[in-house]
C-alpha positions in Angstrom: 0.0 0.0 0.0 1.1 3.1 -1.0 1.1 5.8 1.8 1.2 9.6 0.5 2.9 12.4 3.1 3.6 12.0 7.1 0.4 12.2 9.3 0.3 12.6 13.0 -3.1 10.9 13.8 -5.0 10.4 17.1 -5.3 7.6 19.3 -7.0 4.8 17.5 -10.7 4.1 18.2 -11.0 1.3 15.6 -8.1 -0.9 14.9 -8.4 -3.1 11.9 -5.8 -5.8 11.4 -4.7 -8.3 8.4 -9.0 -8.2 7.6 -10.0 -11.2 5.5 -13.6 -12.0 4.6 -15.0 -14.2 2.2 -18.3 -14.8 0.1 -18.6 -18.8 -0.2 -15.5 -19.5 -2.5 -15.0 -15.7 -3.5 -12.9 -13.5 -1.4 -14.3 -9.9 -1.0 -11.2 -8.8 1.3 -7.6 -10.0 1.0 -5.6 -8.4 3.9 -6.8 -5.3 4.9 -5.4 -2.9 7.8 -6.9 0.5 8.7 -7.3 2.6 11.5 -9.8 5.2 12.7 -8.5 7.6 15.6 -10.4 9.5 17.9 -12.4 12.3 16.4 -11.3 11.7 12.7 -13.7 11.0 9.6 -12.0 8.2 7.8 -13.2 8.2 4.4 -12.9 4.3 2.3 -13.1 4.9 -1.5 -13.1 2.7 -4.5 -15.0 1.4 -7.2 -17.8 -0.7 -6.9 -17.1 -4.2 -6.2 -14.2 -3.0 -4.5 -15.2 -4.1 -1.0 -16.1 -1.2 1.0 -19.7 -2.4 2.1 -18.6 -5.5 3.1 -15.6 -3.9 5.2 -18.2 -2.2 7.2 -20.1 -4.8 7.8 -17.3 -7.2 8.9 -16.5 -4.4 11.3 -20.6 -4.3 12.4 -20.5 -7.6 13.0 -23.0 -8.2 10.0 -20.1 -10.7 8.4 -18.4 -13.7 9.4 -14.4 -12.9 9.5 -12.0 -15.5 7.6 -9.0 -13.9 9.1 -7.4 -10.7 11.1 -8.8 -8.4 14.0 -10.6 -6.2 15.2 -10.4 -3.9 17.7 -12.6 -0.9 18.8 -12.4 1.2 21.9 -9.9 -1.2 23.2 -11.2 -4.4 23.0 -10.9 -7.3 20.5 -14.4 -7.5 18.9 -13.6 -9.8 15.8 -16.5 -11.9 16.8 -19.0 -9.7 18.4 -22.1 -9.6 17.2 -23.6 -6.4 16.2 -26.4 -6.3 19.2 -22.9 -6.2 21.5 -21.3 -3.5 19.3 -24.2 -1.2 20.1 -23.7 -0.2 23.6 -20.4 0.2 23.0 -20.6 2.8 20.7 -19.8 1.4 17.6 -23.3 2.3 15.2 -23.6 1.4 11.3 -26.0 2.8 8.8 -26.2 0.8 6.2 -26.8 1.1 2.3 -29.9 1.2 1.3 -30.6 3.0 4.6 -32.3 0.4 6.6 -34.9 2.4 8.3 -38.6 0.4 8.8 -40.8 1.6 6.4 -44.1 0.6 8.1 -43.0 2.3 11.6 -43.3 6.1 11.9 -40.7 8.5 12.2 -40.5 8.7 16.0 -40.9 4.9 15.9 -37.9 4.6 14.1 -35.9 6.9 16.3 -37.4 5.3 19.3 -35.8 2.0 18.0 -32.5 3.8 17.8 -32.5 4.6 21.7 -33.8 0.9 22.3 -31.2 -0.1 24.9 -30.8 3.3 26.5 -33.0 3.8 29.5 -31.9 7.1 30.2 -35.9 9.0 29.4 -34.5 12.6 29.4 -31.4 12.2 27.4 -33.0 10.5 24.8 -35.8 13.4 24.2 -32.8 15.9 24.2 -30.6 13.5 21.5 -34.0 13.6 19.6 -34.5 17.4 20.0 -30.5 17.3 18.6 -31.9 15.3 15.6 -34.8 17.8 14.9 -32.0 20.4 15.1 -29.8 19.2 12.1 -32.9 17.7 10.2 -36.1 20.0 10.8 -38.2 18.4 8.4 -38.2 15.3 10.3 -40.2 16.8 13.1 -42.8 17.7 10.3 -42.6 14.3 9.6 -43.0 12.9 12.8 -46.3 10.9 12.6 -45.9 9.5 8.9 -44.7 6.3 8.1 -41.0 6.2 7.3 -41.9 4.6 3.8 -44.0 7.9 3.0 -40.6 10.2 3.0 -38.6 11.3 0.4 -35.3 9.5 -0.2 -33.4 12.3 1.2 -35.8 12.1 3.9 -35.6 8.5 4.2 -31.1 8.8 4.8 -32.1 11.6 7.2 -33.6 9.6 9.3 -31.5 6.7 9.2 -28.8 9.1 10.2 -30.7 10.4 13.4 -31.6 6.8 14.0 -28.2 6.4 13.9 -27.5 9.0 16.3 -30.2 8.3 18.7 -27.6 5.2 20.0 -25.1 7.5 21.0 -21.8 6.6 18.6 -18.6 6.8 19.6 -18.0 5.5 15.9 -20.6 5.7 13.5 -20.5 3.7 10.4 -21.6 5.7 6.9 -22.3 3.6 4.4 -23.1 5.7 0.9 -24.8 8.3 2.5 -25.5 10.2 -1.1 -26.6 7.4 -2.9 -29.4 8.5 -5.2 -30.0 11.5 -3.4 -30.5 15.8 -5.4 -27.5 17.4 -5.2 -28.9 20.2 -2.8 -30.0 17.0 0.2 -26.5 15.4 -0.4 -24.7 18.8 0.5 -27.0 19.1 3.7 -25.8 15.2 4.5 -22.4 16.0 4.1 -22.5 19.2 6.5 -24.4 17.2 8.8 -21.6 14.5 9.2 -19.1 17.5 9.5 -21.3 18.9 12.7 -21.7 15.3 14.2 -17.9 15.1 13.9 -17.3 18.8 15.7 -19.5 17.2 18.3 -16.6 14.0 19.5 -18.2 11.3 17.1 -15.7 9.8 14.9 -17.2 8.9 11.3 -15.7 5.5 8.7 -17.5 7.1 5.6 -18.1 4.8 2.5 -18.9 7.0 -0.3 -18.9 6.3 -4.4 -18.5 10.0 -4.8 -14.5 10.5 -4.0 -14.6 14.2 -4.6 -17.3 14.6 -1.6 -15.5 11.8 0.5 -11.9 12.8 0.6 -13.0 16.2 0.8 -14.9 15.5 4.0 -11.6 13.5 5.5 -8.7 13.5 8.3 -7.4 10.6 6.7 -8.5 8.1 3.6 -8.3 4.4 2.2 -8.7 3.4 -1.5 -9.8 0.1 -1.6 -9.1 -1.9 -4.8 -10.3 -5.4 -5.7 -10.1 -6.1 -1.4 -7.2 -5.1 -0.9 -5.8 -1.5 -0.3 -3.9 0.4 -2.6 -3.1 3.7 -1.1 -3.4 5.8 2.1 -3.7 9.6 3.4 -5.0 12.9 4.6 -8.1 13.3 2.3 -6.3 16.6 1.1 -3.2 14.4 -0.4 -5.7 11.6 -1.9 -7.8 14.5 -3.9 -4.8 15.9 -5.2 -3.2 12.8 -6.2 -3.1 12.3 -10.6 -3.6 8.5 -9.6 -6.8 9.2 -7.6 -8.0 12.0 -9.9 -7.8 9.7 -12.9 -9.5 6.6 -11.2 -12.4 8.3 -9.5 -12.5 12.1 -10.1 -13.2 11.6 -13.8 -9.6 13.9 -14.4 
């Protein structure tokens, strides 16, 4: 792996070692090593196909891992399941956005706070959520399924959010989303970050990714190819030519 400039990076939160996961006979990760330190957003770019989903999810606890470890907030979670990772802090929201369609917006934040039991907290976290995302308060009665899509990755954000994340897992945040909801996303993940919670972003658009990131992976074919401060990635010919269309 090619690693561009000298970075001075926090202490690591999330600590992935020699990461190996497999699809029946196909390998989707050969070897992969990254770290996410405390208070960064990590961006993980690449093609499709590349493995980035499925390195989140390994990490979640939503895939079996062939090989390597894991280790978030100082312990080894390789095998956790994601019910474990939860109160921990670690928090993924997946592609495709994963919200219930039938439930109602509060329902679905209500989920989010499921294993808190702390009553007044959890109406301020969901006062917080109205903050960055007013027209979810509008919202607050319809079912999930009757939103927008830019609606719909709003509230799987807050839903997110409502389980406190040390680490919270992004997983194409912009997909299929206008230009003008994207751009709201993308300064919502920046105020979440001011606020202590450290973000490992997936995201087909590089330009928005590595322009959002500390530090940045390009995954290629499972394995990874390159490392950085998002700034050095963006301004790399290599990168521009592979995924900035330059």
């Amino acid at each position: 792996m090619e690693v561009l400039g000298e970075h001075s990076r926090p202490k690591a939160l999330l600590e992935v070692q020699d990461l190996a996961v497999s699809y029946g006979g196909i390998s989707a990760l050969r070897g992969i090593s990254l770290t996410v330190g405390e208070g960064e957003i990590v961006s993980l770019v690449g093609a499709n196909g590349a493995g980035k989903s499925s390195t989140l999810r390994a990490i979640s606890g939503m895939l079996r891992v062939a090989r390597g470890k894991i280790r978030f907030a100082g312990k080894d979670t390789t095998d956790w399941p994601s019910h474990r990772l939860v109160p921990l802090g670690l928090v993924h929201a997946p592609e495709g956005r994963g919200i219930f369609l039938n439930m109602s917006v509060r329902e679905n934040l209500e989920l989010g706070a499921y294993l808190r039991r702390d009553a007044r907290e959890i109406q301020a976290d969901q006062q917080y959520c109205f903050d960055l995302f007013p027209v979810l308060s509008q919202r607050i009665s319809q079912p999930a399924g009757t939103l927008s899509g830019g609606e719909q990755q709003m509230l799987a954000i807050s839903r997110a959010l409502m389980s406190r994340p040390k680490l919270l897992l992004l997983d194409e945040p912009s997909l299929g989303l206008a230009p003008q909801v994207i751009e709201r996303i993308f300064e919502t993940i920046a105020e979440v970050n001011k606020r202590g919670v450290s973000v490992l972003l997936v995201e087909q658009n590089a330009q928005l990714a590595l322009s959002a990131a500390h530090y940045a992976y390009v995954l290629e074919t499972g394995e990874l190819a390159m490392a950085g401060g998002g700034a050095d990635l963006l301004a790399h010919p290599a990168v521009k030519r592979a995924y900035l269309g330059e």
